[in-house]
Structure formats: C-alpha cells, structure tokens
N, CA and C atoms as a LAMMPS dump frame, in Angstrom:
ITEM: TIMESTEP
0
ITEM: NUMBER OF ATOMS
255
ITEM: BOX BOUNDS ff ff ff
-5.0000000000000000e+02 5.0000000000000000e+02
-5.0000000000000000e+02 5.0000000000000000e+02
-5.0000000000000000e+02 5.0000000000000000e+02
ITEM: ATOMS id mol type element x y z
1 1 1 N 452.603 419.317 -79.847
2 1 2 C 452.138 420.671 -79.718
3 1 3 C 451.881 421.244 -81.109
4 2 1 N 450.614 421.548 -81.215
5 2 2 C 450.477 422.46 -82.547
6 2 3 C 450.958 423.838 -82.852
7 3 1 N 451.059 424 -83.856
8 3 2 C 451.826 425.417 -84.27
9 3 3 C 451.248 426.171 -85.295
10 4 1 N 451.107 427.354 -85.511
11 4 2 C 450.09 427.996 -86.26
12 4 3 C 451.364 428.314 -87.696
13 5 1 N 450.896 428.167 -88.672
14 5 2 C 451.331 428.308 -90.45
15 5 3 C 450.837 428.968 -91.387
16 6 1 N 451.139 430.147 -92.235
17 6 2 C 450.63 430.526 -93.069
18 6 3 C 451.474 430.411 -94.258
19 7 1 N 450.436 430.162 -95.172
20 7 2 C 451.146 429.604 -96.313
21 7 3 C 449.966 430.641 -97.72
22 8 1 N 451.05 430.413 -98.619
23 8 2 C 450.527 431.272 -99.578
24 8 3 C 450.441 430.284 -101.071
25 9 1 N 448.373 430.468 -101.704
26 9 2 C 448.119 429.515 -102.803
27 9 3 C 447.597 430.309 -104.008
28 10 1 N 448.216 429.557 -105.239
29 10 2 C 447.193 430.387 -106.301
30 10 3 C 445.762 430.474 -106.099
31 11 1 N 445.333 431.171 -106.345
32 11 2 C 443.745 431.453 -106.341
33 11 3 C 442.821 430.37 -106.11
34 12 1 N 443.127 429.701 -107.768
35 12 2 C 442.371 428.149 -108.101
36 12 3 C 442.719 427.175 -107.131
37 13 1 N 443.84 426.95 -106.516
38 13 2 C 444.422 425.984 -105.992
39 13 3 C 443.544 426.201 -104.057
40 14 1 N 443.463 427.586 -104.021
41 14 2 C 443.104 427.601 -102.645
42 14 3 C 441.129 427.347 -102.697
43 15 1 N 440.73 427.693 -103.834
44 15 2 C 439.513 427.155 -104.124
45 15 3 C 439.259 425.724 -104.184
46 16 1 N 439.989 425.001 -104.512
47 16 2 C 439.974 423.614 -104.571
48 16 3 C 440.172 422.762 -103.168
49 17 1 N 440.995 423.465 -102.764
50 17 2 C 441.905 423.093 -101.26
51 17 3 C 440.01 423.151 -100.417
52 18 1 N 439.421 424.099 -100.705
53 18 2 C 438.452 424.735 -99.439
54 18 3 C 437.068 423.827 -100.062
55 19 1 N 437.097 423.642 -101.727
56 19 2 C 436.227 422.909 -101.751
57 19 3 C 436.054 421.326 -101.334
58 20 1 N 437.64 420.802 -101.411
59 20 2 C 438.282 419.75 -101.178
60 20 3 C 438.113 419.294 -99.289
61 21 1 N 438.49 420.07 -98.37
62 21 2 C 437.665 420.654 -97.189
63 21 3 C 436.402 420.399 -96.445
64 22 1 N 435.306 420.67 -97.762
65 22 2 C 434.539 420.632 -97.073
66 22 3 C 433.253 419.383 -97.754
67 23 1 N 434.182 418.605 -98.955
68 23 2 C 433.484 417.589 -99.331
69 23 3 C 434.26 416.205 -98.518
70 24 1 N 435.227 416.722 -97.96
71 24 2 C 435.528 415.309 -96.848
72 24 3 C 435.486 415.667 -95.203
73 25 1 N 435.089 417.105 -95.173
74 25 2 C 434.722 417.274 -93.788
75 25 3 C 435.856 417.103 -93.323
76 26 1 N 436.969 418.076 -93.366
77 26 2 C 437.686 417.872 -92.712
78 26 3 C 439.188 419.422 -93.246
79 27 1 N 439.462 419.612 -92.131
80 27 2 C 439.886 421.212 -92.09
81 27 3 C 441.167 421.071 -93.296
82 28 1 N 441.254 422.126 -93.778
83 28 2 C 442.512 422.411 -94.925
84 28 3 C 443.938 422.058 -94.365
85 29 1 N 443.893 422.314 -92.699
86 29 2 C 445.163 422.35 -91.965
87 29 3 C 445.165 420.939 -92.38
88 30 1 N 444.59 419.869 -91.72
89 30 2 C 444.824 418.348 -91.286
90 30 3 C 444.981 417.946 -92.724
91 31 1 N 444.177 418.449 -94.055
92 31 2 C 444.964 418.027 -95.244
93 31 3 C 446.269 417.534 -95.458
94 32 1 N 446.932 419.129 -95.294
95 32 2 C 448.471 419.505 -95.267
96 32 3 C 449.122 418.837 -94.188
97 33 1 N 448.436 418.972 -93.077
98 33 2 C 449.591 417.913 -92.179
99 33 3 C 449.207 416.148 -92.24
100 34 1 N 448.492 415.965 -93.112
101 34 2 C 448.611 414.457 -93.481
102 34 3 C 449.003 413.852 -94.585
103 35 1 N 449.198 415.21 -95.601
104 35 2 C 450.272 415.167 -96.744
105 35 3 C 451.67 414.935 -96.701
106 36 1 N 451.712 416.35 -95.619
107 36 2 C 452.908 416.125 -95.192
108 36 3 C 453.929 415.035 -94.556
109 37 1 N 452.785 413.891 -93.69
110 37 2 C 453.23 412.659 -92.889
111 37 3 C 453.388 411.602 -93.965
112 38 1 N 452.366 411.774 -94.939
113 38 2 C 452.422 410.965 -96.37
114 38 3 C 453.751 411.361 -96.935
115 39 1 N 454.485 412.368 -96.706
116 39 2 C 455.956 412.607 -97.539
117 39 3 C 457.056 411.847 -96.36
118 40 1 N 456.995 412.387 -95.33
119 40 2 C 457.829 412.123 -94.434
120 40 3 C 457.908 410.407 -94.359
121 41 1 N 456.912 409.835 -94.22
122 41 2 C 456.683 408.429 -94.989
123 41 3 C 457.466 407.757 -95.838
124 42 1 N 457.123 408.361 -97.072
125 42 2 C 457.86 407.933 -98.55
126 42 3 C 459.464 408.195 -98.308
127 43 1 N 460.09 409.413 -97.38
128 43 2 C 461.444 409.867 -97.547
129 43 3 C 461.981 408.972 -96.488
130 44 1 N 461.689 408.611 -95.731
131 44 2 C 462.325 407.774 -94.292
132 44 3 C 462.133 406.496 -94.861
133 45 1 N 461.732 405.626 -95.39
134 45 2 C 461.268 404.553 -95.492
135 45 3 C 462.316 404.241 -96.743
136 46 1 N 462.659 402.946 -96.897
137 46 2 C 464.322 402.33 -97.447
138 46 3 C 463.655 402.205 -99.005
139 47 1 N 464.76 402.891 -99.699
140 47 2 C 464.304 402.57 -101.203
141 47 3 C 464.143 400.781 -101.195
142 48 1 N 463.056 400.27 -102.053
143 48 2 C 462.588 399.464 -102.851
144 48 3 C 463.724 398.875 -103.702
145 49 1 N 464.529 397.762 -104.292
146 49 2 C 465.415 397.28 -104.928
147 49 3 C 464.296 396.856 -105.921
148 50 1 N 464.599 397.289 -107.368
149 50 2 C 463.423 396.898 -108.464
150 50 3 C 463.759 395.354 -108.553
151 51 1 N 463.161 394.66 -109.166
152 51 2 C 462.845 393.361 -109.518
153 51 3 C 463.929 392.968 -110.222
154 52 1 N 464.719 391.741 -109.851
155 52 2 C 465.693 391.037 -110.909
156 52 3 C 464.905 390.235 -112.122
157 53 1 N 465.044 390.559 -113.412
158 53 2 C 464.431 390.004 -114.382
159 53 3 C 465.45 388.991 -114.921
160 54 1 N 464.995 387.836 -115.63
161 54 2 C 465.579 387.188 -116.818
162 54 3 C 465.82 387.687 -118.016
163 55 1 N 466.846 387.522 -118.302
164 55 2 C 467.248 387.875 -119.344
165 55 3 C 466.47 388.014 -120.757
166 56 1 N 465.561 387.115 -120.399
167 56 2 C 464.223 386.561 -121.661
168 56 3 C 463.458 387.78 -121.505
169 57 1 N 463.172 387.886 -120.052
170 57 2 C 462.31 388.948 -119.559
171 57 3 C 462.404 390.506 -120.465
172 58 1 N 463.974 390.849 -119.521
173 58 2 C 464.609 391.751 -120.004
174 58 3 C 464.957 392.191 -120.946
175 59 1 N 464.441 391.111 -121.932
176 59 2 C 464.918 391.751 -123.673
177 59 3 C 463.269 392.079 -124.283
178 60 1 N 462.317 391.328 -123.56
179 60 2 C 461.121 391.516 -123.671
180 60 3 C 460.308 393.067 -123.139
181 61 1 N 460.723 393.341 -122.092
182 61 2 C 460.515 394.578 -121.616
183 61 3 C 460.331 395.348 -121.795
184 62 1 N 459.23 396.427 -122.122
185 62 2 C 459.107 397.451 -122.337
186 62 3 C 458.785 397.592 -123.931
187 63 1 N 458.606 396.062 -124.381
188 63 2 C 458.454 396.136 -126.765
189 63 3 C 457.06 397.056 -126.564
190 64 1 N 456.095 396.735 -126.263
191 64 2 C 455.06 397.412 -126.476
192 64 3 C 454.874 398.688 -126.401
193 65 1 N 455.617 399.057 -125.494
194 65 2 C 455.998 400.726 -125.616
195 65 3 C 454.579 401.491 -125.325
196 66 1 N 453.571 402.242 -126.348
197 66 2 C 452.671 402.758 -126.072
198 66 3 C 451.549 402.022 -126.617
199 67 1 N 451.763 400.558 -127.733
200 67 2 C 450.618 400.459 -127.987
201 67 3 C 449.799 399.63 -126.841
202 68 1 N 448.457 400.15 -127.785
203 68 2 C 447.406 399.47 -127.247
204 68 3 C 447.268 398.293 -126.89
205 69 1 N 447.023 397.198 -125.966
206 69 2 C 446.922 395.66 -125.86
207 69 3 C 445.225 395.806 -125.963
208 70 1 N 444.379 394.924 -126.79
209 70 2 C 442.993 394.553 -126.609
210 70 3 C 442.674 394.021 -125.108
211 71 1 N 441.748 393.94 -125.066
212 71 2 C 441.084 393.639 -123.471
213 71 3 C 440.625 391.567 -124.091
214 72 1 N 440.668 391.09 -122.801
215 72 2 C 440.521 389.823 -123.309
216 72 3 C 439.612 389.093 -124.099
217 73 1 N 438.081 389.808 -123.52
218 73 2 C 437.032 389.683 -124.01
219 73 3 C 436.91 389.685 -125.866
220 74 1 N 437.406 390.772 -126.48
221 74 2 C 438.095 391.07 -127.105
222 74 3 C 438.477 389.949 -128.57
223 75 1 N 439.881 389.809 -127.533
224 75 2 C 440.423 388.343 -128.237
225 75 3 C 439.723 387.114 -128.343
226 76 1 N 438.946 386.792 -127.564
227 76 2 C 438.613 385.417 -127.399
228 76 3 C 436.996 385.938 -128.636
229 77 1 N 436.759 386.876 -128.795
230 77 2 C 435.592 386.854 -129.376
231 77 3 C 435.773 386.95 -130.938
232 78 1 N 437.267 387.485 -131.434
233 78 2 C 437.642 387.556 -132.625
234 78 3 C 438.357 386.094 -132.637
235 79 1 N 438.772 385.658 -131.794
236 79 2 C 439.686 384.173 -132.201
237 79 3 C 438.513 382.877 -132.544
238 80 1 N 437.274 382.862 -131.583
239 80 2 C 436.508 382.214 -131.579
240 80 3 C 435.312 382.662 -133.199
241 81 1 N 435.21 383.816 -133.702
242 81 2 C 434.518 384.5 -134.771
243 81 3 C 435.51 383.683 -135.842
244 82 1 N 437.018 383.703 -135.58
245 82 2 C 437.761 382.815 -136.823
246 82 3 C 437.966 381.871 -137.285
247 83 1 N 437.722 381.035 -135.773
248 83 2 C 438.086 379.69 -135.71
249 83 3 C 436.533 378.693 -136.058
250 84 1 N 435.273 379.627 -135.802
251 84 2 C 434.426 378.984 -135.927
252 84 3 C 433.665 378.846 -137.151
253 85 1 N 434.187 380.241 -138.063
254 85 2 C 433.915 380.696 -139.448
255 85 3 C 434.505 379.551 -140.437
C-alpha cells in the first residue's frame, strides 16, 4: 500500500532531483523509494569479511599511497625507447 510523504530540500538539490526526474522519466517519488530499497539492501545484507593477505602482501599494502602509477602503454614505450637506444 502506498503512502503519501513530504519531505523538505535545499533549493539546488530539489532542482536537480526534478531535473534528474525528468531526464530518466521517471517520478521523484520512485527515485526516493528505490534509494531507499538500495539502503535497506546494503543494511540487511551480512557485512563482507575483508580479504586475508600475506604477510608479503601486507607489508606491501598501501606503499604507493597517492602516487601516480603510469598507464602501461606508457612503460613499455619508455622501456622499449631505452632498451632499443
């Protein structure tokens, strides 16, 4: 049985919601109540046990931190530019 809801949005947010609406054709309500099934989802459903790592792994983990890694293309075009020089 459906039930009627009023809910209260910042300005921008309810502009987005209505533009959001009506570029997937489909009402603001059914948004929110398929957000909502998307939460109810994630909260009922059994936490995930993270991954057992090796110890090798685990000391490895996380060195790179924020830098950058090159893309492969990349490497193979500077390794091959060195090796062939």
């Amino acid at each position: 049985m459906n039930r009627k809801m009023t809910i209260t949005l910042e300005a921008g947010t309810l502009a987005f919601a209505r533009d959001f609406s009506r570029r997937t054709n489909q009402p603001v309500s059914k948004i929110i109540e398929n957000y909502f099934q998307q939460l109810r989802g994630k909260i009922s459903a059994p936490a995930e046990k993270p991954p057992v790592l090796s110890p090798a792994t685990a000391e490895l983990y996380g060195i790179l931190g924020g830098v950058k890694v090159p893309d492969k293309k990349f490497l193979r075009r500077e390794f091959h530019e060195k090796n062939l020089a």
